[in-house]
N, C-alpha and C positions, 0 to 999 in steps of 0.2 A: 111817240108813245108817252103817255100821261107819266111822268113822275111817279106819282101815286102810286100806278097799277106794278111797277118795277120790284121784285122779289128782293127781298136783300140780296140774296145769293145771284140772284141776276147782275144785279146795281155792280154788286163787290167783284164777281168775274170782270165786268168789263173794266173795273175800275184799277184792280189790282196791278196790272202791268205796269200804267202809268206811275203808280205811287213807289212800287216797287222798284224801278229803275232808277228813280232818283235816291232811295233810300240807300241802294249799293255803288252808287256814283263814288270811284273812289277807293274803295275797300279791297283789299289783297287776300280775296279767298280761293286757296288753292284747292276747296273740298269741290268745287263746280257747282256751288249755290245756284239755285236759279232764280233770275232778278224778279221773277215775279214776285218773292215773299219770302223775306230772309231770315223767316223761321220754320220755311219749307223742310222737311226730315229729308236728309240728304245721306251718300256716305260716306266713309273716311280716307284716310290714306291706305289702310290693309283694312283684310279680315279684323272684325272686331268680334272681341269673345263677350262683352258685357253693349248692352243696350240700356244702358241706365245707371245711372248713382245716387244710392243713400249714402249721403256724407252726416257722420256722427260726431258732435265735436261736445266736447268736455271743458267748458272754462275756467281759469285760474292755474291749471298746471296741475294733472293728478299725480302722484308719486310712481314713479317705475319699479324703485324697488320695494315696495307695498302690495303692486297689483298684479304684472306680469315679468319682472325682471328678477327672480330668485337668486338672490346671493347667501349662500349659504354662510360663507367668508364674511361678511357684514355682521351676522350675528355672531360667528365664533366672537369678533373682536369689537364686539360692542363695547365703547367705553375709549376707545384706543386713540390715543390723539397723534395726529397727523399734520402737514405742513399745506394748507391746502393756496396757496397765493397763485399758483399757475391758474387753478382755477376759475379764483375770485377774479381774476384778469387784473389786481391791484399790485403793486409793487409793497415790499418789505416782508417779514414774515409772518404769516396767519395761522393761529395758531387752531386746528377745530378735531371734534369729537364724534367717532363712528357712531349712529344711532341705527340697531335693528329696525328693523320692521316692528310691528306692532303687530301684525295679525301671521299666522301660518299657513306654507305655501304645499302643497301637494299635486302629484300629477294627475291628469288626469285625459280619461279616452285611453283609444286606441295608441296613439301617440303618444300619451304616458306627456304631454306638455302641462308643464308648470303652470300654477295659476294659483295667486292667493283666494284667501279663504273669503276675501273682500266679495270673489266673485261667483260664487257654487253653479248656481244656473250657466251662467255663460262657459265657466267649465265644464259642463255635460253635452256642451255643443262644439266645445273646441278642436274638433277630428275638423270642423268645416273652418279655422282661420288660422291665417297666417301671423302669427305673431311679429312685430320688426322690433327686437332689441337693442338698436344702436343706432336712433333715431338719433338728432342733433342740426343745430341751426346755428342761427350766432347773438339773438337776441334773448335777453335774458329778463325785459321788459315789457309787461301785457299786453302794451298798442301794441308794440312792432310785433312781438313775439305772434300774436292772433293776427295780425294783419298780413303777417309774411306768410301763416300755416292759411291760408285764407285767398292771399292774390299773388305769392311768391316775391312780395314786396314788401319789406321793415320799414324803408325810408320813406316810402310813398306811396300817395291813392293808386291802386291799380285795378282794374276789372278784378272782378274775383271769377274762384275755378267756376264756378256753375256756371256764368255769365259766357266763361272759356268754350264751355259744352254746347252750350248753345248757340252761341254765335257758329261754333263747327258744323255742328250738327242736327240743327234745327228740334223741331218736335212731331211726332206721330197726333199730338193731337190738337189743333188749333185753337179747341175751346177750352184750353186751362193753359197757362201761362209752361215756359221750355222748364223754367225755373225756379221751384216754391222753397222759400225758407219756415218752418216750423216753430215757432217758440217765443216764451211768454214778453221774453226781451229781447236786446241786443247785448253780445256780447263784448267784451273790450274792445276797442276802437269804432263802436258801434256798425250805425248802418251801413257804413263802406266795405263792410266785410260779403257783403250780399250786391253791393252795387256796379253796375256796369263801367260804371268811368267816362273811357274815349270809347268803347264799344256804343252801340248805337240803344236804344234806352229801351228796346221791345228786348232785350238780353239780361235784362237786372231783375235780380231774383224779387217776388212777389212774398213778402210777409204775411205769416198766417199769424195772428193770436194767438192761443187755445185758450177755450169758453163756450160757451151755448152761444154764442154768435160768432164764431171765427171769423167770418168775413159777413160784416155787418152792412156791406153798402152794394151788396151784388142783387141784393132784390131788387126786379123790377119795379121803375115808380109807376107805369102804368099797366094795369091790370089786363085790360085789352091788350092781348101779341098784336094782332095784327096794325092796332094803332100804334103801339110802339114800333113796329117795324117802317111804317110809313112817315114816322118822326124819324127815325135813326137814316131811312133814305134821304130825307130830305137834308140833312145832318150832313150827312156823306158829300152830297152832290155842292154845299158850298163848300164844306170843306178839299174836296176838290179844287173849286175854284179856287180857292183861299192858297192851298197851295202850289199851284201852280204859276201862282206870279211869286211863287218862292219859292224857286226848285233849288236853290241850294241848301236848306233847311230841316237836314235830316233830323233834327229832335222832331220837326212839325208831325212828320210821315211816320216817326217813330207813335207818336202822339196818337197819333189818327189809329194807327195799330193796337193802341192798347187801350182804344175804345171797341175793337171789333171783341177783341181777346174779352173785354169784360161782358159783353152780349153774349158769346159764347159760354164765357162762367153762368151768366145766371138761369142756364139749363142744367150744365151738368155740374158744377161746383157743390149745388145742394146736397145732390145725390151723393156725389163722394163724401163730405162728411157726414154724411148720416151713416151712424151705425146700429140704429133699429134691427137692422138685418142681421148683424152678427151672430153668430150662435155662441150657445152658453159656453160652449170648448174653445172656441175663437179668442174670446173676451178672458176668459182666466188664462190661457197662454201668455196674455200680455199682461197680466195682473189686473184687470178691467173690470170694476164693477160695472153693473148694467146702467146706463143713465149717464154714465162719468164724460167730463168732458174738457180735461186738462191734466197734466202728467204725462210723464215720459213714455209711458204705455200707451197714450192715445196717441202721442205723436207717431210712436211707432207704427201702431194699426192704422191710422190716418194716410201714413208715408208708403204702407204695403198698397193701400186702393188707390192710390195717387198715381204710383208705381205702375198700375194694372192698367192702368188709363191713360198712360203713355207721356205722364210728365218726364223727361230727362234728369233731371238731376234736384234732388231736396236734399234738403240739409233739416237734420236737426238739434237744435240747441239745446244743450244739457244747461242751460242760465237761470236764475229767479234769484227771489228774495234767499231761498234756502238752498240755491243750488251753486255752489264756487268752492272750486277746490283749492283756490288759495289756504291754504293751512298753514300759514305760519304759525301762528298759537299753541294749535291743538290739531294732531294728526289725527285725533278719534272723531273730528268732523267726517272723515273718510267712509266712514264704516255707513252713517248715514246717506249722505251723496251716492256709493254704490249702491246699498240696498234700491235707492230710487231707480235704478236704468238695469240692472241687472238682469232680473227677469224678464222687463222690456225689449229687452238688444235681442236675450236667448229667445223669447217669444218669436222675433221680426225674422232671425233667421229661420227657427222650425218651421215656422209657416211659408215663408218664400220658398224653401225645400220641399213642401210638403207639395205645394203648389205647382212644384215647376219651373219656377221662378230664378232661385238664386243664384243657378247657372248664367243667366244671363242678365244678375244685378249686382253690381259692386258694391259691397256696402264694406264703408273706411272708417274706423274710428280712430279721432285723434284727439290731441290738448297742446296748447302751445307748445310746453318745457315739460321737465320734470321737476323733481325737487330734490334738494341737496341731500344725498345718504349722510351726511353731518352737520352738524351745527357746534355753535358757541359754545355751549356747555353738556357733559356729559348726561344729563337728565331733561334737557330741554324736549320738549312736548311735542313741537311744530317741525317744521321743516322749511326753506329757503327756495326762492327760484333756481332753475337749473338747467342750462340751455346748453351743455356738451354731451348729457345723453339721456333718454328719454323712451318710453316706449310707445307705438302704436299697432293695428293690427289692420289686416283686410280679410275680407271671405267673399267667395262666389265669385259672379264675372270674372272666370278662367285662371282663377289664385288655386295656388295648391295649397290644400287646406290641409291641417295637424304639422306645422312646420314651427320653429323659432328658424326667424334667417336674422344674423345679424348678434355679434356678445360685446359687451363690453367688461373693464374691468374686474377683478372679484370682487368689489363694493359697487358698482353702477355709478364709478363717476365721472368715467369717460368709455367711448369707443375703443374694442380695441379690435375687431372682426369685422369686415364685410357692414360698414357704418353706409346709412341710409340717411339722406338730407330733404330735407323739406321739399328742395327742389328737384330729387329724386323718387320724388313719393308721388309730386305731380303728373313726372314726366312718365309715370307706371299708370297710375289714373288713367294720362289722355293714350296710353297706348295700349291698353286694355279695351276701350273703346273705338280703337281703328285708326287714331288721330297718331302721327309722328308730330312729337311738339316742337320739331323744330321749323314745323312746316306751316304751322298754325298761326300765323303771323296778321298784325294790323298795324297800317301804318298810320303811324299821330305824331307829328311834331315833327316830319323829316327824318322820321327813322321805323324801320319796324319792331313792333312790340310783340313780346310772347307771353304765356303765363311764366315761363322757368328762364326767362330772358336771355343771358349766356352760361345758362346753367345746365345743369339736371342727366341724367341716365337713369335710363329705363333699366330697374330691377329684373330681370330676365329671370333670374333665378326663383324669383317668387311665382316664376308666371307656368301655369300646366301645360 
């Protein structure tokens, strides 16, 4: 048969075995991948109650007891100086000062759950998420702090969780990538917080921009399909050849994959960003002018049609010029950064509920650390990293929604109830999704690796 006349779809069927078996040459998957295509939708170890995750991350550290951790005891004794050295992890004695909140906290829903005033929107949705107030890790430092909330590793590059998801459990839809990250930068420790690692490089999450061109390079360069198809067969058939006197070269086959995957985008990748179609209720749910084409709103709207169309797992990054919750200075930076995502968050849930949806999507919000309920000085402005307690939340994919699980102290300065670890937050993620994490394993280096490594329990309690 002529080359030429061979369909891609033809070409790629006969081809895919071959490429495929050397790509999982090796690999310790216990989900029963099948070698033809190691982003084939496969299932997990149980029942899985969510088919997908928006992971929501917040950079810099937002404060817990600012936004979801209500300490009322924090304000009686604002002012009140305390010994705080156990905490500082320093030796001798440190001498610091309760600082209140800044804004006020009120219940709210059904649930009657706490929420500052930072957040109103997301409060009127809060009957749907599980609040974790005794969140805690051991890094107190941005890289590690983001890098460990990210691949379950402070000390080192690791796959990160989406990369985890997909390498499990493949994707329902071949032509957009298992794994999209959303957002305008990268946050601390950069792009390794999105990257595959030792997993195989079709598993490392895909970065979107937002802008009137998100993904600037998915246009076809030739106009003609059908010419382009008979270039891309031709493409195919040596690289074929090419690999095949390299079979042990899974980046090559990796390679070769995310040239299919980008043919595949530039059908339907258009489409999904395009929000023409929106209706005028769609777009102010998310706070979305018509036309807008950056901001936490569109990521969110962006991530619900993403979601729809079968990508596994996005992330989106709360990062920019004006978006970092680092506040040491000035904790009225606060007030600004939530107005931005607030409405957006409460938008992405109404609508995944309204839809149908959020049953069957987990969507996480988190931040590396917290921040010190004290400081230096009794008037001091800002607030300090804070990595012994910390808040994050979850909703949908099978969380029992209108809960706080998890207290700490009467100031939030440490755990002192049912405390939740980074590496307990994962091992809830991949088992929400059907995956036992301790079964999830890859071997590199003469050993097997996991995301929660020798870590982690699955929060049960949080699960419906």
């Amino acid at each position: 048969m002529n080359m030429f006349s061979t369909s891609r779809r033809q070409f790629l069927g006969r081809a895919s075995g071959g490429f495929g078996a050397i790509a999982l040459a090796g690999m310790c998957d216990e989900l029963g991948a099948t070698p033809a295509n190691p982003l084939a939708a496969r299932k997990g170890h149980h029942a899985a109650k969510a088919d997908r995750v928006i992971f929501l991350y917040s950079t810099g550290g937002a404060s817990h007891v600012d936004t979801f951790n209500h300490r009322p005891q924090l304000t009686t004794d604002h002012g009140k100086s305390i010994t705080a050295s156990r905490w500082l992890n320093k030796g001798g004695e440190f001498k610091r000062f309760l600082i209140k909140p800044r804004w006020a906290f009120q219940q709210y829903g059904q649930s009657g759950t706490w929420v500052s005033n930072l957040f109103p929107h997301l409060g009127s949705v809060i009957d749907d998420v599980c609040v974790l107030n005794a969140m805690h890790c051991e890094s107190d430092g941005h890289d590690k702090a983001t890098l460990a909330a990210h691949t379950g590793s402070a000390q080192f590059a690791r796959p990160s969780a989406g990369s985890w998801v997909s390498y499990g459990l493949g994707t329902v839809n071949q032509n957009l990538p298992s794994f999209m990250v959303l957002a305008p930068a990268a946050p601390y420790a950069g792009a390794q917080t999105w990257g595959s690692d030792f997993l195989p490089a079709c598993h490392q999450g895909t970065h979107v921009v937002p802008g009137k061109q998100p993904l600037p390079y998915v246009q076809p360069l030739v106009a003609d399909g059908e010419m382009q198809q008979m270039e891309l067969a031709l493409l195919g058939r040596l690289n074929q050849s090419h690999l095949e006197q390299r079979a042990a070269d899974h980046a090559l086959d990796a390679r070769i994959r995310s040239f299919e995957t980008a043919f595949g985008m530039q059908r339907e990748a258009p489409e999904a960003f395009d929000l023409a179609g929106e209706t005028e209720e769609t777009l102010k749910l998310y706070g979305l002018d018509r036309g807008a084409t950056s901001g936490f709103g569109w990521q969110c709207l962006v991530a619900r049609r993403l979601a729809e169309r079968g990508v596994r797992f996005l992330e989106l990054i709360d990062v920019g010029s004006s978006a970092n919750w680092d506040s040491h200075g000035n904790m009225a930076d606060h007030e600004r950064l939530a107005r931005a995502i607030d409405k957006p968050i409460a938008g992405l849930l109404t609508d995944l509920k309204q839809r149908g949806m959020l049953e069957s999507t987990l969507v996480v919000w988190t931040t590396e650390f917290g921040r010190t309920p004290f400081n230096q000085k009794a008037d001091h402005a800002g607030r300090e990293h804070h990595s012994p307690c910390f808040s994050s939340w979850m909703a949908g994919g099978g969380v029992k929604g209108g809960i706080v699980y998890g207290e700490s102290d009467e100031y939030g300065i440490q755990t002192a109830e049912d405390a939740v670890h980074t590496h307990d937050l994962h091992a809830t993620m991949l088992h929400l999704l059907g995956i036992d994490h301790e079964r999830l394993t890859y071997r590199h280096a003469g050993r097997d690796f996991r995301l929660t490594d020798v870590h982690g329990r699955v929060v049960h309690e949080t699960i419906a």
